[in-house]
NUKEDREN-784473 format. One line per 4 residues: their letters; for each residue x, y, z of N, C-alpha, C, O, CB. Coordinates in steps of 0.02 Angstrom, whole numbers. Glycine has a CB too. Example, Ala and Ser with C-alpha at 12.3 -4.5 7.8 and 13.67 -1.06 7.14 Angstrom:
BEGIN
as> 660/-284/390/615/-225/390/660/-165/390/712/-166/423/565/-224/452; 642/-112/354/684/-53/357/645/2/394/670/57/402/704/-30/286 .
***
This chain:
BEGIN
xxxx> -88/11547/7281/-138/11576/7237/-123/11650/7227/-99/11684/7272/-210/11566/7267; -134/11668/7180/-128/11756/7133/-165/11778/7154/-215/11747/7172/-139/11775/7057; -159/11853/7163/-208/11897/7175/-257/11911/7138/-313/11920/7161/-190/11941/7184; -247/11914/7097/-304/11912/7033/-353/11840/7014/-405/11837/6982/-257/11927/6959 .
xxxx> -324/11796/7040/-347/11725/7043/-414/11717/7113/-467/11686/7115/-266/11671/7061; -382/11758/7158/-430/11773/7236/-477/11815/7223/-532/11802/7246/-390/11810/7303; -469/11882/7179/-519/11926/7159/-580/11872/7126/-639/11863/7142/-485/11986/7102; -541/11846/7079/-605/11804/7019/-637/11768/7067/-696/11768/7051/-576/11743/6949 .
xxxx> -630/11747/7102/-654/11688/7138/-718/11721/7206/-772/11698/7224/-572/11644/7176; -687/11771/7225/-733/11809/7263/-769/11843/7222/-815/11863/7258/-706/11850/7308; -776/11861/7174/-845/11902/7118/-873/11833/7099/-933/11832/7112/-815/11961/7029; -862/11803/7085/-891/11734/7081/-928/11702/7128/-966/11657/7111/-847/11694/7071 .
xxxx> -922/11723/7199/-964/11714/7271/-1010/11768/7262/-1058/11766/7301/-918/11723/7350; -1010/11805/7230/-1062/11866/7261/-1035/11918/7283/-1069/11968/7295/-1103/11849/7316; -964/11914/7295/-943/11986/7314/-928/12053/7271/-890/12050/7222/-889/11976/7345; -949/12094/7284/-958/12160/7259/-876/12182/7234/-827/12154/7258/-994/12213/7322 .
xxxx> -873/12228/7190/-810/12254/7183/-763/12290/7236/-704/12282/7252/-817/12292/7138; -805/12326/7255/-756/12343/7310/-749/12292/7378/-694/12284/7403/-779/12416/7334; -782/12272/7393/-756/12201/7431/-719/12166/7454/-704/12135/7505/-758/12170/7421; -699/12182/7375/-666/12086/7314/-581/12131/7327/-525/12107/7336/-709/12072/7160 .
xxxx> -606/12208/7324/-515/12240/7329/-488/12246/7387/-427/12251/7395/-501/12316/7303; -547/12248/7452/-535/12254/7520/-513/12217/7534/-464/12222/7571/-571/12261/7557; -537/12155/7511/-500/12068/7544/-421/12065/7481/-369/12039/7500/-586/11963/7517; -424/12082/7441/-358/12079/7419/-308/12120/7434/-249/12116/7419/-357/12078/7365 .
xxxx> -342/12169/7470/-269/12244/7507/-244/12191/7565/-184/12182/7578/-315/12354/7563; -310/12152/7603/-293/12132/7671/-238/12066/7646/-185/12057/7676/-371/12109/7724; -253/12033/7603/-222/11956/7562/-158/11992/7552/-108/11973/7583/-265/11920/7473; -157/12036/7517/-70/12075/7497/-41/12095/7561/17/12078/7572/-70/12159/7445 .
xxxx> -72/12127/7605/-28/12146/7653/-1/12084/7698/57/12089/7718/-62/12199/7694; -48/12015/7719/-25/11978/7752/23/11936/7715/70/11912/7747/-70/11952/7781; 18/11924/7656/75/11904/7628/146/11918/7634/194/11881/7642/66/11911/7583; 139/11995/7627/197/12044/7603/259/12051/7686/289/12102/7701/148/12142/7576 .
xxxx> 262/11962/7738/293/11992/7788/364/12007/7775/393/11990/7723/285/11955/7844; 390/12041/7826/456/12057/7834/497/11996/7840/488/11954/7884/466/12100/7890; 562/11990/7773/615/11942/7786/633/11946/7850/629/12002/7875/672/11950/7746; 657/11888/7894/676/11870/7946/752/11900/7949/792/11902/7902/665/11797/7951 .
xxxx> 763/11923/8014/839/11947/8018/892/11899/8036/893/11860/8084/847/12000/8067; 939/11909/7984/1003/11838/8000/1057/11883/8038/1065/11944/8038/1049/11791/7909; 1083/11844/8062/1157/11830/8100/1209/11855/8055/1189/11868/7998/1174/11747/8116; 1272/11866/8067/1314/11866/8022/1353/11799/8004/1389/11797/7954/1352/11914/8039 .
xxxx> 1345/11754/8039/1349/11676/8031/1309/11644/7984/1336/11610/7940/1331/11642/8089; 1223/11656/7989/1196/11644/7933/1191/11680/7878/1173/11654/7825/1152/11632/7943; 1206/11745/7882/1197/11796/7811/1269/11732/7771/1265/11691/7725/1228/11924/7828; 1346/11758/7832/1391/11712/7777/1369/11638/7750/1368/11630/7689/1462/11698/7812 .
xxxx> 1353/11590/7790/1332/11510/7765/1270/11556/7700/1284/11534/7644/1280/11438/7856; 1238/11584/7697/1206/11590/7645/1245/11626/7585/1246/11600/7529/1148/11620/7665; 1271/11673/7596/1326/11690/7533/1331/11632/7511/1300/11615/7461/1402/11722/7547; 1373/11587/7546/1426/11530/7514/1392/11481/7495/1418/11437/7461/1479/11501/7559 .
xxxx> 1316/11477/7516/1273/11415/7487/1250/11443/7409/1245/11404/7362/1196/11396/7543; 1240/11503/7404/1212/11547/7351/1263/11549/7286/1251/11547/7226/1199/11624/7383; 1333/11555/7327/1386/11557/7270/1399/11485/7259/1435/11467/7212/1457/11598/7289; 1378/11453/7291/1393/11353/7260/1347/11339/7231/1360/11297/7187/1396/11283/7315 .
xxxx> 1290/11356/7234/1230/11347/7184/1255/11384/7101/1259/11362/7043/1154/11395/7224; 1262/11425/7124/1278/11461/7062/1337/11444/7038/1347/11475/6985/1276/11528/7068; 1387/11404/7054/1445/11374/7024/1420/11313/6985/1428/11307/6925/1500/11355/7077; 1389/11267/7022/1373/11220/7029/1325/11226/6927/1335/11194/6875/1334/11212/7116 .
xxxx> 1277/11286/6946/1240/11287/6876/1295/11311/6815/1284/11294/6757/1169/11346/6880; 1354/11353/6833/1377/11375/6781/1426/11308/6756/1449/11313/6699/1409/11447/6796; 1441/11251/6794/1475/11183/6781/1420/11152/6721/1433/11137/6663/1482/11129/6864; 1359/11149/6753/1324/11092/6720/1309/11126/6663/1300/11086/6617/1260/11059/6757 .
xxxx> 1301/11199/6641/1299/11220/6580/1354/11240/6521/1349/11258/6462/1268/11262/6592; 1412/11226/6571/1506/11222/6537/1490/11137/6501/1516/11125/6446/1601/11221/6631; 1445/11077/6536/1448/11019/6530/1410/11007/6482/1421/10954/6452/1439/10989/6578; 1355/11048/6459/1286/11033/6414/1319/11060/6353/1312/11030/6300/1203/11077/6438 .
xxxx> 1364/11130/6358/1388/11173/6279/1440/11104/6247/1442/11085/6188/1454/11274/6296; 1477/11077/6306/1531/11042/6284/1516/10977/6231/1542/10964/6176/1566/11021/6347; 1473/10947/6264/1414/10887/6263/1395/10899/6167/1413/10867/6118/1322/10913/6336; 1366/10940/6172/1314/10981/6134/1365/10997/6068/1340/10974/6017/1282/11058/6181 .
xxxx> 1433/11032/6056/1456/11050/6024/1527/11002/6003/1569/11015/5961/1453/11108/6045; 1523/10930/6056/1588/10875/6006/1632/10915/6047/1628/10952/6095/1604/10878/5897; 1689/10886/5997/1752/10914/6028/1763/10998/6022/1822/11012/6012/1815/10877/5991; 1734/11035/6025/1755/11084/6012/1775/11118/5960/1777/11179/5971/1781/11084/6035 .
xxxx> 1792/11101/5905/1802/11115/5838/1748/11125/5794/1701/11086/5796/1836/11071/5814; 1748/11174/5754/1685/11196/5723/1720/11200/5644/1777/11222/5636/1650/11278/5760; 1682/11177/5594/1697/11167/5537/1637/11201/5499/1585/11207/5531/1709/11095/5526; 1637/11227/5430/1609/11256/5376/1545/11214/5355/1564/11164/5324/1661/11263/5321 .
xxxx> 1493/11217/5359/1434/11189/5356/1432/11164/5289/1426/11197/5238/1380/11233/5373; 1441/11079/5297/1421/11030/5238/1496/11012/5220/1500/10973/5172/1370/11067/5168; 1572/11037/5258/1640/11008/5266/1642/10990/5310/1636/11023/5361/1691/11037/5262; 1653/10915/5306/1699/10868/5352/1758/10906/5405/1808/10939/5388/1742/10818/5297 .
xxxx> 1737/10891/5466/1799/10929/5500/1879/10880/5487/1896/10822/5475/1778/10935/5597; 1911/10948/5498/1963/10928/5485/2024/10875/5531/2063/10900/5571/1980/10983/5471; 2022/10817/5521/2051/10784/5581/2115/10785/5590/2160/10786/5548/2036/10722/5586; 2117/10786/5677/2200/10802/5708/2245/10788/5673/2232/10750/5626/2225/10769/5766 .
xxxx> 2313/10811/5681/2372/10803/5645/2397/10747/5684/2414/10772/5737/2419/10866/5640; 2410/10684/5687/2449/10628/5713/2520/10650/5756/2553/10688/5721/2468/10582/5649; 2548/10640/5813/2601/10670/5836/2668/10632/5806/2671/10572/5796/2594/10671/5912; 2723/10679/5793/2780/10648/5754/2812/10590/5797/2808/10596/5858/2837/10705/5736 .
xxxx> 2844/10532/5767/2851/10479/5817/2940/10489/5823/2982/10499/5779/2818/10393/5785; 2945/10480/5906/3006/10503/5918/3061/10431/5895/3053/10370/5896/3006/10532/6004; 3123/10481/5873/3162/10427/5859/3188/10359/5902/3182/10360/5963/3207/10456/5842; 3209/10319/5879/3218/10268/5932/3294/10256/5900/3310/10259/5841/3156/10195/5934 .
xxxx> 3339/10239/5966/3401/10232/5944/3423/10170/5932/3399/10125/5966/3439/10259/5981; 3463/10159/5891/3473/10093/5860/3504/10049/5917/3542/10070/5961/3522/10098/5794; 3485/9993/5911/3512/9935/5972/3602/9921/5962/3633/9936/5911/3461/9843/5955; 3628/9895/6012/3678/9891/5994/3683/9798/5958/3642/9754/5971/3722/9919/6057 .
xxxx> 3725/9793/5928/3759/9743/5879/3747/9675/5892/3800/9653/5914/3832/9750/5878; 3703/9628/5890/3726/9555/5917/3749/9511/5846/3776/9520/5792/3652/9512/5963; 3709/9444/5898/3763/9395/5818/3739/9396/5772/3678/9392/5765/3779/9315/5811; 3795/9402/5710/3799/9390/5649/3802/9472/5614/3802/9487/5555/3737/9339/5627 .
xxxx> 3804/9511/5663/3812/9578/5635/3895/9593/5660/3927/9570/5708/3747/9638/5669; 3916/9647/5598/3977/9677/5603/4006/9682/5671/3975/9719/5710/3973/9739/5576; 4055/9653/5692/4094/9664/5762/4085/9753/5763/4073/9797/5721/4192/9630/5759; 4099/9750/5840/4104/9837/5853/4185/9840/5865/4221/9790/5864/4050/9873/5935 .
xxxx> 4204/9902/5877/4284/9905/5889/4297/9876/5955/4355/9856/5949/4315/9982/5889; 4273/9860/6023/4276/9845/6081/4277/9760/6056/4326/9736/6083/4216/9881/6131; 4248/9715/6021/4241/9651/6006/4305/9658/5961/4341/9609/5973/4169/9626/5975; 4327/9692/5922/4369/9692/5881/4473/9670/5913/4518/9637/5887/4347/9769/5850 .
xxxx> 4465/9725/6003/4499/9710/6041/4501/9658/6063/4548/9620/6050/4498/9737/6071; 4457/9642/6097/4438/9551/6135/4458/9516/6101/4503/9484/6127/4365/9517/6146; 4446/9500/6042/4478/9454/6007/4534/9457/6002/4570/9409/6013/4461/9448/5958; 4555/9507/5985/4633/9534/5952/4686/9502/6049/4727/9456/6051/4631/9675/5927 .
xxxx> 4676/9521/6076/4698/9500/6160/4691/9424/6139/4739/9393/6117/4635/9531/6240; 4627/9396/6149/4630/9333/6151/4655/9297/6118/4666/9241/6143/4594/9316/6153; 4672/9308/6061/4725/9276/6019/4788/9272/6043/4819/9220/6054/4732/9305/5961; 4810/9343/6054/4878/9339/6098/4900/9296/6139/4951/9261/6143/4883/9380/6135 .
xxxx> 4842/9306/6174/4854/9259/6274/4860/9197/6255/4900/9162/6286/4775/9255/6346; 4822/9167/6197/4837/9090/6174/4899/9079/6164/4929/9029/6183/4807/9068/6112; 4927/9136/6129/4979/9104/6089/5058/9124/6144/5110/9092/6148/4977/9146/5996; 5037/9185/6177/5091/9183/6226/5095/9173/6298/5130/9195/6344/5116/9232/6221 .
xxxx> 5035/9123/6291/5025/9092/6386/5005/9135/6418/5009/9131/6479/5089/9070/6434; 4982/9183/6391/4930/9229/6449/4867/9205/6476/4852/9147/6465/4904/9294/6420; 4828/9243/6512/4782/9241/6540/4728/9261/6478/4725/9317/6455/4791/9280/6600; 4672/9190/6450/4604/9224/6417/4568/9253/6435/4533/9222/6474/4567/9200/6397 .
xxxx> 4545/9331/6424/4484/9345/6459/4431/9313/6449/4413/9312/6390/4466/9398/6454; 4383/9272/6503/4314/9246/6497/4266/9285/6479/4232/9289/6428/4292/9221/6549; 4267/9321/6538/4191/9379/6544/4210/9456/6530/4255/9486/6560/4152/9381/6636; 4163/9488/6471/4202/9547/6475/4115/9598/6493/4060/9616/6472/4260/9565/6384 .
xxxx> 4159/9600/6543/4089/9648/6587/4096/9731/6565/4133/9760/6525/4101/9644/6695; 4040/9753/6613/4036/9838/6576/4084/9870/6588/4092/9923/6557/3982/9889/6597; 4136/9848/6639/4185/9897/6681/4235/9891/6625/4254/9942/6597/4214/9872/6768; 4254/9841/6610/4281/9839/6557/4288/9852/6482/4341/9869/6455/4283/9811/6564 .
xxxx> 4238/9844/6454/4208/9853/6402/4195/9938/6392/4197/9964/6336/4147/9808/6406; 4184/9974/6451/4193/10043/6468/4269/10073/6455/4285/10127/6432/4175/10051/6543; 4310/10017/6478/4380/10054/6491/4399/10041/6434/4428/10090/6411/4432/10033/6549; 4397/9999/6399/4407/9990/6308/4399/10041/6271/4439/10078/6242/4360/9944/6272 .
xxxx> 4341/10039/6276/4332/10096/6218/4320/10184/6249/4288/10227/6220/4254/10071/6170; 4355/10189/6311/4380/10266/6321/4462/10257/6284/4483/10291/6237/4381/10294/6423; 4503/10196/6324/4548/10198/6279/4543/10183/6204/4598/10193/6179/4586/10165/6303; 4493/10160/6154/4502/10164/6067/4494/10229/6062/4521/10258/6015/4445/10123/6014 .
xxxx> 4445/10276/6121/4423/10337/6086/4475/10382/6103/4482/10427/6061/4351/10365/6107; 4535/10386/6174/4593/10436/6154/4640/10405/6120/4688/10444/6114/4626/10469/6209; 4652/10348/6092/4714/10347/6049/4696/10301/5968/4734/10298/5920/4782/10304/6103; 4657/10284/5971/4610/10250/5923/4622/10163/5911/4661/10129/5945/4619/10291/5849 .
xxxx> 4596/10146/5876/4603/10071/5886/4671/10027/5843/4682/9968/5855/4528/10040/5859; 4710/10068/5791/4761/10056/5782/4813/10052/5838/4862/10015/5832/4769/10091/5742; 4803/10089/5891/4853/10113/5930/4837/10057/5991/4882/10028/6023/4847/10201/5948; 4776/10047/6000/4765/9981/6051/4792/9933/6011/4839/9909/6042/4684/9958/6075 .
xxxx> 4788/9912/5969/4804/9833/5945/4863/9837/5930/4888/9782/5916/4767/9799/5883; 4918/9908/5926/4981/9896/5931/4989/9897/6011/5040/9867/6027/5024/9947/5890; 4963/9914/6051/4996/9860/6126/4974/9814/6131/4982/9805/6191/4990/9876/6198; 4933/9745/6102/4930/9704/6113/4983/9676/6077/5006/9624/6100/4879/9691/6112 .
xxxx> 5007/9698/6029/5079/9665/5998/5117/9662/6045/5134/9608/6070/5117/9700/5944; 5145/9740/6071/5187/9756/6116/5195/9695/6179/5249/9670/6195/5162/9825/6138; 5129/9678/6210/5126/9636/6255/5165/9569/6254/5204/9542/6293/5066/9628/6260; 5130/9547/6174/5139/9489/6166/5214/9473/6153/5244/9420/6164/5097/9471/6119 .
xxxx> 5237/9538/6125/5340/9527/6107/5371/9515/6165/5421/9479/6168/5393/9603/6076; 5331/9558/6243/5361/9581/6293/5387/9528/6325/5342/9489/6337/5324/9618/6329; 5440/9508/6344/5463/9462/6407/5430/9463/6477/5406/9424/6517/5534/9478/6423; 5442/9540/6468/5421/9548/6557/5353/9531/6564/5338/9503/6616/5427/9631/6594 .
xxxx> 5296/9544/6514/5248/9535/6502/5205/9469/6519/5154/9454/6549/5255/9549/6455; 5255/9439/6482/5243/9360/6464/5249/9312/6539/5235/9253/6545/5312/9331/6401; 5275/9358/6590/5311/9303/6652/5381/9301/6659/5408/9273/6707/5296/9224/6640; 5409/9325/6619/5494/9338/6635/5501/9404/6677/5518/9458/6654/5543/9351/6558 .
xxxx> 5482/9386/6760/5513/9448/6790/5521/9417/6846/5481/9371/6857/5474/9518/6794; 5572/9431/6897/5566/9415/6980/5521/9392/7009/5537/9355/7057/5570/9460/7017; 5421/9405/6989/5381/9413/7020/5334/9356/7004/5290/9330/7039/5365/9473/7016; 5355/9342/6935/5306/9291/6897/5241/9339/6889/5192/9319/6921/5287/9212/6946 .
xxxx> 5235/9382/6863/5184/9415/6856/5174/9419/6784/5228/9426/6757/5186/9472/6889; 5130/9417/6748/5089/9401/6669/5020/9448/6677/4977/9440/6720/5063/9301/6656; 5021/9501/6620/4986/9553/6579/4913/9510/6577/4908/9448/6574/5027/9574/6495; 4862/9556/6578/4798/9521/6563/4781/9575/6531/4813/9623/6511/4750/9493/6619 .
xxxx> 4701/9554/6529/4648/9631/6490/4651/9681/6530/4679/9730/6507/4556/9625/6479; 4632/9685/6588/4658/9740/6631/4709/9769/6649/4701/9826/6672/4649/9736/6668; 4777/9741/6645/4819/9788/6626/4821/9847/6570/4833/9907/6576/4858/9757/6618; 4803/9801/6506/4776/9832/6445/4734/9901/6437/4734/9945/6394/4738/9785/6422 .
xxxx> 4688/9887/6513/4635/9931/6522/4652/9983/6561/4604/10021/6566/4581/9903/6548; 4713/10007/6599/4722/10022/6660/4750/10093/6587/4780/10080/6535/4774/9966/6731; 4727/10163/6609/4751/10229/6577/4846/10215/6567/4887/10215/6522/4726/10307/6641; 4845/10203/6642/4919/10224/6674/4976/10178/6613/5028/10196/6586/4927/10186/6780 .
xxxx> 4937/10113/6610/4996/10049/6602/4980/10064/6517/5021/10049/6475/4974/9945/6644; 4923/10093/6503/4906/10080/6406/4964/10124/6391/5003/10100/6349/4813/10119/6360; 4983/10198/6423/5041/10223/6395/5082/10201/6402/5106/10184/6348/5057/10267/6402; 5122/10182/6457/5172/10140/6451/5190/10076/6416/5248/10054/6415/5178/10132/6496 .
xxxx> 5136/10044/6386/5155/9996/6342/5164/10029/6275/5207/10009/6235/5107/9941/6339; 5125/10080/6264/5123/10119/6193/5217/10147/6187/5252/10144/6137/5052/10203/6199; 5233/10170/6249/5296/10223/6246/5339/10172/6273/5381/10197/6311/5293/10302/6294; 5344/10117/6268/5390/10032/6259/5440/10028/6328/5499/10012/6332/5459/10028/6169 .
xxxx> 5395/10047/6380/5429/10043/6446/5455/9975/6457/5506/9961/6489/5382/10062/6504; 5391/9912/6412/5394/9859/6437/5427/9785/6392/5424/9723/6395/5330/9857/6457; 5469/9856/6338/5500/9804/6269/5541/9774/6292/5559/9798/6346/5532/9831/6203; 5573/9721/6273/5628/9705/6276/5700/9735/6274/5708/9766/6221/5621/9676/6246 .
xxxx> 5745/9735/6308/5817/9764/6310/5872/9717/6277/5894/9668/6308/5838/9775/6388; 5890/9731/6222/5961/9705/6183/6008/9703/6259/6014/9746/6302/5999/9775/6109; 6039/9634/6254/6096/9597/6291/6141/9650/6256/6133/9698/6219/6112/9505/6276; 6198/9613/6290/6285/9670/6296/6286/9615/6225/6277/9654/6178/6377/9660/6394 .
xxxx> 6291/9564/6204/6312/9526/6160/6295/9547/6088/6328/9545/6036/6291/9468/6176; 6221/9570/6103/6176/9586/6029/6194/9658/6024/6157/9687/5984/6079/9575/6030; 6260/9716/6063/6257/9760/6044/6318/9772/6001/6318/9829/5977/6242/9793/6088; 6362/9739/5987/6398/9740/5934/6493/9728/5987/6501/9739/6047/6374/9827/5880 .
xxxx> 6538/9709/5947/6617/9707/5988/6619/9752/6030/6583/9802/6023/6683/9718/5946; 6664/9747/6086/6700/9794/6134/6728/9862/6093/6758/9851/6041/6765/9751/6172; 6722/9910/6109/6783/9942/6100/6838/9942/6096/6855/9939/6156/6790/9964/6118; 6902/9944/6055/6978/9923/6085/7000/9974/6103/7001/10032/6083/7032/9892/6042 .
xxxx> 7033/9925/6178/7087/9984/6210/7118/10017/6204/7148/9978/6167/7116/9985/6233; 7166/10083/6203/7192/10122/6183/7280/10096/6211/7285/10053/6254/7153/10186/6204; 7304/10109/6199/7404/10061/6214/7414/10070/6279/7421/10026/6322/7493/10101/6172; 7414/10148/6288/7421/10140/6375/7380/10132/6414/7405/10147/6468/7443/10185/6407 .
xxxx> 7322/10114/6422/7249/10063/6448/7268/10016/6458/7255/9993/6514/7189/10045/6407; 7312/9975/6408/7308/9926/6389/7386/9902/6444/7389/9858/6487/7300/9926/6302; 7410/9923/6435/7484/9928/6469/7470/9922/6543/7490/9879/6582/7528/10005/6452; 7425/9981/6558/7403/9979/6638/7365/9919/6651/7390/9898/6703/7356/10043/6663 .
xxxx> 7336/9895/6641/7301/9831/6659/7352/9766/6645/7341/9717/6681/7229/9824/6611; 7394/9762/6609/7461/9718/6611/7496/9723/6676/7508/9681/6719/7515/9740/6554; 7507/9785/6672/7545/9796/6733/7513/9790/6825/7540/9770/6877/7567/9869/6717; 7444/9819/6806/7398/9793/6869/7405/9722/6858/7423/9698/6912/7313/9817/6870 .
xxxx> 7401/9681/6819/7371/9620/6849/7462/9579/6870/7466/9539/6917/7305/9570/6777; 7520/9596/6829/7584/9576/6834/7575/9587/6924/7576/9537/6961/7645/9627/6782; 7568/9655/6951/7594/9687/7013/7552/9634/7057/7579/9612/7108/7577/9778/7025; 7472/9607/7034/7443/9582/7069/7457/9508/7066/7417/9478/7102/7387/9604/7062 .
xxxx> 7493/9474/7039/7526/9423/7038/7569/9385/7069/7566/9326/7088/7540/9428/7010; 7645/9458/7073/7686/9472/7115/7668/9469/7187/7695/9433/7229/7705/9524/7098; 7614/9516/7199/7633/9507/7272/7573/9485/7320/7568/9495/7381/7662/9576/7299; 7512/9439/7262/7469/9387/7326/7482/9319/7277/7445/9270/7285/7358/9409/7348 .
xxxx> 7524/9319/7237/7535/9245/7209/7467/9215/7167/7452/9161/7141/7551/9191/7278; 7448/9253/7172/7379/9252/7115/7398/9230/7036/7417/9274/6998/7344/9340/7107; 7392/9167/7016/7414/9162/6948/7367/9208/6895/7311/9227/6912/7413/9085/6930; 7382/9217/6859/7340/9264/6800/7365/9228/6731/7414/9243/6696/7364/9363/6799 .
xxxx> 7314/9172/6723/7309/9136/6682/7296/9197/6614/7327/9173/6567/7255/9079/6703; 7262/9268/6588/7259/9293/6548/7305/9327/6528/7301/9357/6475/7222/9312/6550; 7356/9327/6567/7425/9384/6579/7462/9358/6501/7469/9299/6513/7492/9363/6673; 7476/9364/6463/7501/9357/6396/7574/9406/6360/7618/9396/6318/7435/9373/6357 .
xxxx> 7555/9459/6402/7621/9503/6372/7699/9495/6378/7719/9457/6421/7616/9563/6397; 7712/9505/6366/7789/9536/6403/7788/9520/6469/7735/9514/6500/7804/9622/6401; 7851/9514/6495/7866/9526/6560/7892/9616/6553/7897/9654/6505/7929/9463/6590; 7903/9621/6618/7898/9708/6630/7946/9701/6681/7937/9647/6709/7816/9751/6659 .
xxxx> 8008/9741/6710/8035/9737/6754/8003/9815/6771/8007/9860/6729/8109/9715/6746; 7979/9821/6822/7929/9869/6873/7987/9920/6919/7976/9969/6955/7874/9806/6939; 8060/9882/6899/8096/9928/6954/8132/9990/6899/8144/10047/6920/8166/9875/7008; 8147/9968/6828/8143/10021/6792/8084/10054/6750/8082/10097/6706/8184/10012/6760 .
xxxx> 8051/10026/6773/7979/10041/6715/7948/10098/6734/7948/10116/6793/7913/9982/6714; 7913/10138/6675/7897/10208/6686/7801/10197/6675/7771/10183/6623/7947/10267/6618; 7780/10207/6725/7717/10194/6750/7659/10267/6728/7598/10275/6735/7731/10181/6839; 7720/10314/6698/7646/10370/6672/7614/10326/6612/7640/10272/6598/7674/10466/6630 .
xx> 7571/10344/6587/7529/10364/6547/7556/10391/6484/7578/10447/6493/7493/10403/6578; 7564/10364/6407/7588/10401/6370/7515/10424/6321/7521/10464/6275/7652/10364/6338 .
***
């Protein structure tokens, strides 16, 4: 109850004015006691209850403006606000190739091999996995794909290639694939070598070449009885015969 509420109420009993102020000096003073003395334990717990209250109200009135005002955007009274810009849609990269679309250069090889191996008893590749399919096309990309499908020619001309070696050993896709062996088929380590036959007649001997080997094989005749069915010349008597070189 108010002080002024206690006055009315006592002039309303009968009490006199001055009275009515005596009992309200005594009403004010017993009211008016001394705050209680805190601790420094409770002064702090009260800071920190005082500053959470007061966080606590400045939240719920961050929550009522927000509430209250939409998204935040404020537009020209009686214009439609203006709505967000849509975000740009990121590109998506194209899939790679299946069936019925254009071979890629790596399918372009596979085939090109597999044709080969048919036709010169090689090994078909079945499965062409990533390891492979990797090593393909680092080799189309340093020498390009003209230059791969001329060693699969290379392969296929090759003898040694094919199983004509000491070892029985025959070229596959991975040879194909191997850095080391793609140059060397490119720089024809593994071509074929022209026979002594396919390189054209002997040279002819020169007279006294020709003389000395008469005479070697006569001397070798003479003295282990060795017939020399090729011996064709002349006879030579060896005890006057002049044995330089003309």
């Amino acid at each position: 109850m108010s002080i002024s509420a206690a006055i009315r109420r006592m002039l309303e009993a009968g009490l006199t004015i001055e009275q009515a102020l005596v009992a309200a000096e005594a009403f004010e003073a017993e009211s008016a006691l001394p705050e209680p003395v805190l601790s420094k334990r409770q002064a702090r717990n009260k800071r920190y209850y005082e500053r959470l209250k007061a966080s606590e109200k400045r939240l719920k009135s961050s929550e009522t403006s927000y509430s209250d005002g939409g998204d935040g955007l404020s537009s020209p009274e009686g214009s439609s606000p203006t709505p967000p810009s849509p975000k740009p849609l990121q590109s998506i990269p194209p899939s790679p190739p299946k069936g019925g679309s254009s071979p890629t250069a790596v399918d372009q090889v596979v085939t090109a091999f597999s044709d080969m191996a048919r036709q010169s008893g090689l090994s078909v590749p079945r499965a062409i996995t990533a390891s492979r399919r990797r090593s393909l096309l680092l080799r189309i990309e340093e020498h390009g794909l003209p230059a791969v499908l001329d060693a699969i020619e290379r392969i296929g001309r090759s003898r040694f290639c094919r199983g004509e070696n000491d070892r029985g050993w025959r070229a596959d896709l991975d040879f194909l694939c191997q850095p080391k062996s793609f140059v060397s088929i490119l720089e024809g380590k593994y071509d074929d070598r022209q026979s002594h036959q396919q390189q054209g007649p002997p040279r002819p001997q020169s007279p006294s070449l020709q003389r000395h080997h008469e005479i070697h094989a006569r001397l070798k005749r003479e003295l282990y009885g060795e017939p020399d069915d090729q011996f064709a010349g002349p006879t030579v008597d060896i005890a006057a015969g002049d044995f330089r070189s003309h």
